[in-house]
LUMPA-580932 format. One record per residue: residue number from 0; x, y negated, z negated of N, C-alpha, C in turn. Coordinates in steps of 0.001 Angstrom, whole numbers, plus 500000, padded with zeros to 6 digits. Atoms other than C-alpha are relative to their C-alpha. Layout:
LUMPA-580932
num nc1 nc2 nc3 cac1 cac2 cac3 cc1 cc2 cc3
NUM X Y Z X Y Z X Y Z;
...
//
This chain:
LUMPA-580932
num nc1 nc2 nc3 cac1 cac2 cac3 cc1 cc2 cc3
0 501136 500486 499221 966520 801042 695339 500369 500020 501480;
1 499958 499507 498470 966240 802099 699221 499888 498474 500770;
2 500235 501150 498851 966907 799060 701460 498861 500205 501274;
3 501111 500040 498895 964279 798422 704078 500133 499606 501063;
4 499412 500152 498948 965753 797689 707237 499180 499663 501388;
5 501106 500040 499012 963727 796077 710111 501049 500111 501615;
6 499382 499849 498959 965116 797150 713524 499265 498949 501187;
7 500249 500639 499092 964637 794540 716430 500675 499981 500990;
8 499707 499918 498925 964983 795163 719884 500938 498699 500899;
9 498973 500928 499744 967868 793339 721229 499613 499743 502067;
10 499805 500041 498631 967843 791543 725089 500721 500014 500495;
11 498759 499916 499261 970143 792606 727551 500881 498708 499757;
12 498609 501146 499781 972030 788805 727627 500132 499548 498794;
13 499079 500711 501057 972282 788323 724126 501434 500152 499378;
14 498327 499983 500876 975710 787884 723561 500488 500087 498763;
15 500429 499546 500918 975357 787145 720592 500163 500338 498673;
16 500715 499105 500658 974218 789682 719051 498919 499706 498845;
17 501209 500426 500841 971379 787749 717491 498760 500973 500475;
18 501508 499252 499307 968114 789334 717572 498591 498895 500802;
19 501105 500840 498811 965399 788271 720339 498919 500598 499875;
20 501044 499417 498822 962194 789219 721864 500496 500631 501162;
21 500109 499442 498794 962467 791601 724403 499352 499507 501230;
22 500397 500739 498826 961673 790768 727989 498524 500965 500136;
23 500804 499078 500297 959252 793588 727251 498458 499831 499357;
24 501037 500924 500820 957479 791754 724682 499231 498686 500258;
25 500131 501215 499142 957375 788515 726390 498801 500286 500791;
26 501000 500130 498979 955527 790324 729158 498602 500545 499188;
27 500814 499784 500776 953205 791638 726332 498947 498885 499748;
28 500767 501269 500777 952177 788364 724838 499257 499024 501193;
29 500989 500612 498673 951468 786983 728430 499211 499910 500527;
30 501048 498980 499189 949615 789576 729828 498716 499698 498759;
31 500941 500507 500831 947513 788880 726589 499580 498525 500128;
32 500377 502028 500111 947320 784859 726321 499245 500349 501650;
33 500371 500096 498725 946399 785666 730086 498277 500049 500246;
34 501345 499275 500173 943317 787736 729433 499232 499420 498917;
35 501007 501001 500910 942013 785365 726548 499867 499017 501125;
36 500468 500697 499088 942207 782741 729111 498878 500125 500651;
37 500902 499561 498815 940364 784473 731708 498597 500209 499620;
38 500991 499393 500434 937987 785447 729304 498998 498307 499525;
39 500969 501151 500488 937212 781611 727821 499926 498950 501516;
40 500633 500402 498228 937326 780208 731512 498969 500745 500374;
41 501634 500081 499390 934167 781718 732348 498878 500236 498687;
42 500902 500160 500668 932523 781042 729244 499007 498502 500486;
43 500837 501307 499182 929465 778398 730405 500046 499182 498616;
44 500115 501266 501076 929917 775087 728658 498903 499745 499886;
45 501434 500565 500607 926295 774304 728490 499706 501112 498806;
46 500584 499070 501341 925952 777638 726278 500658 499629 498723;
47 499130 500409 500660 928579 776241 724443 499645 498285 498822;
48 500647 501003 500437 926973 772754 723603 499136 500329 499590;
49 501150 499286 500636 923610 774548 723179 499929 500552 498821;
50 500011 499084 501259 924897 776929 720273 500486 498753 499165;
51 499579 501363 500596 926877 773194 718913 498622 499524 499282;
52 501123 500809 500516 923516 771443 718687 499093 501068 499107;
53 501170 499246 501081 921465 774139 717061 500481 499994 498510;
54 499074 499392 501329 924290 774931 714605 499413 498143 499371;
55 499927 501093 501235 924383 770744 713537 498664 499589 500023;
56 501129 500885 500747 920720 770134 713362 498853 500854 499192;
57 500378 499359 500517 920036 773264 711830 499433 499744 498161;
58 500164 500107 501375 918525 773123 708091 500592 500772 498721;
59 498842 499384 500612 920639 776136 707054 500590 500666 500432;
60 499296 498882 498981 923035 778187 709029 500128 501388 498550;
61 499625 498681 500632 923669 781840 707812 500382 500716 501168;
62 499374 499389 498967 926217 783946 709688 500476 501774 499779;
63 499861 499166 500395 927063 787671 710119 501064 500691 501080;
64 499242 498807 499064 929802 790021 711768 500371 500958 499424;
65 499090 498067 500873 931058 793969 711333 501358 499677 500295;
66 498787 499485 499874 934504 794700 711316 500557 498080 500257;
67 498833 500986 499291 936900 792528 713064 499719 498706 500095;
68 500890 501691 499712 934339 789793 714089 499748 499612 498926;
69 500409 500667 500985 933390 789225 710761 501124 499493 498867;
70 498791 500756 500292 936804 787983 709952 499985 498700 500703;
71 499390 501434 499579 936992 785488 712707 498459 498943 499411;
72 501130 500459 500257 932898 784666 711763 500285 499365 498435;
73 499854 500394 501660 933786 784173 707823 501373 498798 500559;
74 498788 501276 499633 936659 781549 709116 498991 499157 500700;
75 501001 500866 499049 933852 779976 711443 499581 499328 499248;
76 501031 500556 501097 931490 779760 708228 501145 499048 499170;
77 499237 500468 501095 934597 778205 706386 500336 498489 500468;
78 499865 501628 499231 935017 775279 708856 498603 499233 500043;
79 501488 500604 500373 931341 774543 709037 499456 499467 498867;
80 500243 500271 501331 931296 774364 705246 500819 498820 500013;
81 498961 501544 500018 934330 771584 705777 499606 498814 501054;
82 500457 500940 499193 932504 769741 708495 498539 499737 498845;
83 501577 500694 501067 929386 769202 705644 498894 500684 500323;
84 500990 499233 499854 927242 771898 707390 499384 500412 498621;
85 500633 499393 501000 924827 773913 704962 500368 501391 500538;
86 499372 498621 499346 926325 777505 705614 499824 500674 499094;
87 499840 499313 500580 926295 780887 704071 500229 501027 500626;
88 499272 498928 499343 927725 784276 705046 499071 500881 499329;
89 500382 499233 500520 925526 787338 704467 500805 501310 499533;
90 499190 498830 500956 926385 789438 701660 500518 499109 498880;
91 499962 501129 501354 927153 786460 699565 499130 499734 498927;
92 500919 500593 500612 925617 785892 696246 498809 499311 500158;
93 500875 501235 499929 924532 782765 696945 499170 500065 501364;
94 500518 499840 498772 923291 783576 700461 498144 499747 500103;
95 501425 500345 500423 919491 781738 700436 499040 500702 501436;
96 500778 498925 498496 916549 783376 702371 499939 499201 501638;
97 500114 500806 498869 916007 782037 706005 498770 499497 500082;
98 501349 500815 499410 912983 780294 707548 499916 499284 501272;
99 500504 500737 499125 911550 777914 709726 501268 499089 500201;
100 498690 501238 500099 914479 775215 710806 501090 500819 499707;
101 499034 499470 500218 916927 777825 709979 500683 500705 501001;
102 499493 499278 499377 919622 779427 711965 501059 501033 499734;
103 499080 498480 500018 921135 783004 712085 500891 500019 500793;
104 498657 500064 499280 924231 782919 713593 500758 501198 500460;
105 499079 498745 500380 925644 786492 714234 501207 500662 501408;
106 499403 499720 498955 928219 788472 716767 499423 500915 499958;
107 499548 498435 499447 928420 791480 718340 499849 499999 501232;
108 499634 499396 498533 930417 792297 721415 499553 500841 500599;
109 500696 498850 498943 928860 795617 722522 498461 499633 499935;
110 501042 500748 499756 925491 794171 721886 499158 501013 499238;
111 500833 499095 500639 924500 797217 719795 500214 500043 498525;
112 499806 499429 501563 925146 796982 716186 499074 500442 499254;
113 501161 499020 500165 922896 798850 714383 499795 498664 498485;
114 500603 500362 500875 923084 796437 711224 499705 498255 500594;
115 500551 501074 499383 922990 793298 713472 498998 499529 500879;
116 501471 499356 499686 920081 794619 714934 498913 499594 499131;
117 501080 500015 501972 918332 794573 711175 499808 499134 500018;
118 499832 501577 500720 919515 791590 710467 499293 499036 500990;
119 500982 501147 498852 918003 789675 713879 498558 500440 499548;
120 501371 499832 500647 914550 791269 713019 499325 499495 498807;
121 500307 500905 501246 914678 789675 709795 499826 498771 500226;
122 500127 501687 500252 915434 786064 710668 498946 499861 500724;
123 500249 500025 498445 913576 786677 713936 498421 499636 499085;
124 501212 500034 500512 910238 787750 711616 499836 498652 499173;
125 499918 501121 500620 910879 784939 709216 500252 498816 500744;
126 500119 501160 498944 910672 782386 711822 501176 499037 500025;
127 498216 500867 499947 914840 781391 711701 500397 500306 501755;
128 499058 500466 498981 916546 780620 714838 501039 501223 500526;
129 498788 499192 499586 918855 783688 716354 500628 499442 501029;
130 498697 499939 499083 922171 782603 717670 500843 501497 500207;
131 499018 499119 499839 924247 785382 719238 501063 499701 500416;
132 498610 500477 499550 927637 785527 720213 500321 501525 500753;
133 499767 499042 499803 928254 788754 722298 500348 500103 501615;
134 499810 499867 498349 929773 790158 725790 498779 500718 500774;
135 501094 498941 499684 926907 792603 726468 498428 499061 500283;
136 501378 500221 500138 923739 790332 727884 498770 500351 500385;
137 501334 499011 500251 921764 793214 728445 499807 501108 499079;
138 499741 499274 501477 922409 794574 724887 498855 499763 499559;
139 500997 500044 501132 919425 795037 722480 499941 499058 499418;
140 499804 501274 500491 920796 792169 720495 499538 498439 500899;
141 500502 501351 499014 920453 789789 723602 498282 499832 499839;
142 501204 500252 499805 916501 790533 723590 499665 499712 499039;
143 500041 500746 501062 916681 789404 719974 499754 498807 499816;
144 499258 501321 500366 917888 786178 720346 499116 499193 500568;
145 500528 501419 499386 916547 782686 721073 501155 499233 500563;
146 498775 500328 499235 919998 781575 721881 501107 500827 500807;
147 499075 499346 499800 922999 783318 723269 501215 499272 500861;
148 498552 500186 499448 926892 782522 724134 500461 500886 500298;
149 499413 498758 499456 927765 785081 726258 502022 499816 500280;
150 498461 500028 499998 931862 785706 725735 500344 501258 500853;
151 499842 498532 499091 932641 788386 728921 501159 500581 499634;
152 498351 499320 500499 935493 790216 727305 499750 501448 499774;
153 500132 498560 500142 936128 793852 726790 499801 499909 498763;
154 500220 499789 501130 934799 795423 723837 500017 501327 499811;
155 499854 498371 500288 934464 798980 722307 498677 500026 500811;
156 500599 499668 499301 931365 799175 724622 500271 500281 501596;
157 499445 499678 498545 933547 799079 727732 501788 500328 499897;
158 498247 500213 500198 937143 799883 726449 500356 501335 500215;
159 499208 498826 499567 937488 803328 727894 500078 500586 501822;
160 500327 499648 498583 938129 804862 731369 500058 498955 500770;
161 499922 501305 498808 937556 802464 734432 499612 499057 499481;
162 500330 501538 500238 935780 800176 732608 500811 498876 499041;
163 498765 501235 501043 939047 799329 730365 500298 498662 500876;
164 499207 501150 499069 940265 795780 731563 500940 499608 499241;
165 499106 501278 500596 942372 794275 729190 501153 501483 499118;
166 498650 498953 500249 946050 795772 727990 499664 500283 498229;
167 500613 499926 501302 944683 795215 724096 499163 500847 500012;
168 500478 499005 500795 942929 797956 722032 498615 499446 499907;
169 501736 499798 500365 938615 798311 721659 500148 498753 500672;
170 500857 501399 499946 937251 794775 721156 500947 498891 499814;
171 498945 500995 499777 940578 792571 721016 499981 498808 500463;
172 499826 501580 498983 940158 790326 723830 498696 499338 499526;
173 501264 500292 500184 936597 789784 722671 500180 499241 498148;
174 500076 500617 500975 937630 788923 718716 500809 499103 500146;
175 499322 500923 499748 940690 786857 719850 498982 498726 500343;
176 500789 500918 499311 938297 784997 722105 498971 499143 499400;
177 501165 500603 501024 935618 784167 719116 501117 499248 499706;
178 499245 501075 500716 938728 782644 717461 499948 498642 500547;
179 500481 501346 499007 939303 780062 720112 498979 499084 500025;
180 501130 500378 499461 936068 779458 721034 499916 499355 498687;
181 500646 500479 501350 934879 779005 717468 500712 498028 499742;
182 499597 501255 500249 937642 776380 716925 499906 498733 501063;
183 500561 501057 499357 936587 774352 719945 498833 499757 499358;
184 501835 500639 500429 932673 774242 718409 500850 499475 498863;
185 499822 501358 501210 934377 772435 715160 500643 499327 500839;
186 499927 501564 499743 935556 769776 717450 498753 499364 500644;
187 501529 500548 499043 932448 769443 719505 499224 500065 498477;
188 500406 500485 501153 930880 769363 716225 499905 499538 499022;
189 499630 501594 500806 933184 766850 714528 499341 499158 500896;
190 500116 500729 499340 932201 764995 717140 498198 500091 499688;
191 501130 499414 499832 928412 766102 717198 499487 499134 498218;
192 500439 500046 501582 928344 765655 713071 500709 498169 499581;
193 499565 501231 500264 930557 762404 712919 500937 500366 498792;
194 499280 499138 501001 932769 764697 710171 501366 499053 500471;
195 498380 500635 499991 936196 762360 709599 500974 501505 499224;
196 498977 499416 500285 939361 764517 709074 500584 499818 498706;
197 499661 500474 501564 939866 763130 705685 498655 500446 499371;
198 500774 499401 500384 936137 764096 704854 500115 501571 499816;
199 500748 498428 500522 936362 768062 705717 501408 499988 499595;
200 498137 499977 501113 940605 767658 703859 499590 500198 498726;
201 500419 500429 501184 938467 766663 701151 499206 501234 499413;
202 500896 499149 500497 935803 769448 700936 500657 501741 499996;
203 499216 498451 500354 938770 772362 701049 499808 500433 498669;
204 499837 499682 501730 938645 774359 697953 501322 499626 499617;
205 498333 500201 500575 941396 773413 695163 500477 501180 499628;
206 499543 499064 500673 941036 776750 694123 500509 502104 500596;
207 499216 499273 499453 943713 778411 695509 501420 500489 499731;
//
């Protein structure tokens, strides 16, 4: 059986000869944490409270992202379900229709998705609530919406040529940045919902 051998870049002063982080890497992870910063410093806190209150006095949230976003969005829906929200993720079984009192929750960074597009026309006709979450607020999606949290980050709509900004790949700084963000709205909406820490401990699945 072939050993598997992980090679790690050693720093000039380790004596040593333990393995480190490179000074290389260091400036990697900086230059990143830097550019999420920059990116949730000029997110507007009132949009931020605004999308809070809709989400907790909503009658049923339902949420949607492509790719990447709909990783950090399905973790969003998973905390909302542990704060006592009414949540569902489309594409789920159980996923109930929308309506009146209801809110659609969805991303997209370039502001064009072609199935998050669909999907706003649906809740939009059925008289549900569109939240967006996107960098683009003169995207198609923006003229959708009844709400919007604009997150200014690069995305695959500006990630080539001059308009690259950030040292990360496509939409990076823009799905990092949902992460964050997201996990500030579950405290503003423990707070918002009155959700004790022993309540959403309680409503984790066991079955794991």
């Amino acid at each position: 059986m072939n050993e598997i051998k992980l090679f790690v870049e050693k720093s000039q002063d380790n004596f040593e000869g333990e393995f480190a982080v490179s000074d290389r890497n260091e400036n990697l992870f900086k230059t990143a944490l830097d550019e999420l910063g920059g990116v949730l410093a000029r997110v507007d806190g009132s949009q931020i409270d605004a999308a809070c209150k809709l989400l907790a006095e909503a009658r049923q949230i339902v949420v949607y992202g492509c790719g990447r976003e709909a990783l950090q969005v399905k973790g969003f829906a998973m905390r909302l379900y542990h704060l006592g929200l009414p949540v569902a993720v489309v594409g789920d079984m159980t996923t109930p229709p929308l309506g009146p009192g209801d809110v659609f929750l969805a991303s997209s960074g370039p502001g064009e998705t072609s199935t998050v597009l669909t999907l706003m026309r649906v809740a939009r006709d059925a008289g549900a609530t569109n939240l967006l979450l996107t960098a683009q607020a003169g995207g198609n999606a923006a003229k959708l919406a009844d709400a919007t949290l604009l997150i200014p980050a690069q995305t695959m709509a500006n990630d080539q040529g001059s308009q690259r900004t950030s040292v990360l790949p496509m939409g990076s700084v823009f799905e990092g940045a949902l992460f964050l963000l997201f996990e500030v709205m579950v405290l503003k909406l423990k707070s918002l919902t009155g959700a004790s820490p022993e309540a959403m401990r309680a409503r984790h699945t066991n079955m794991e």
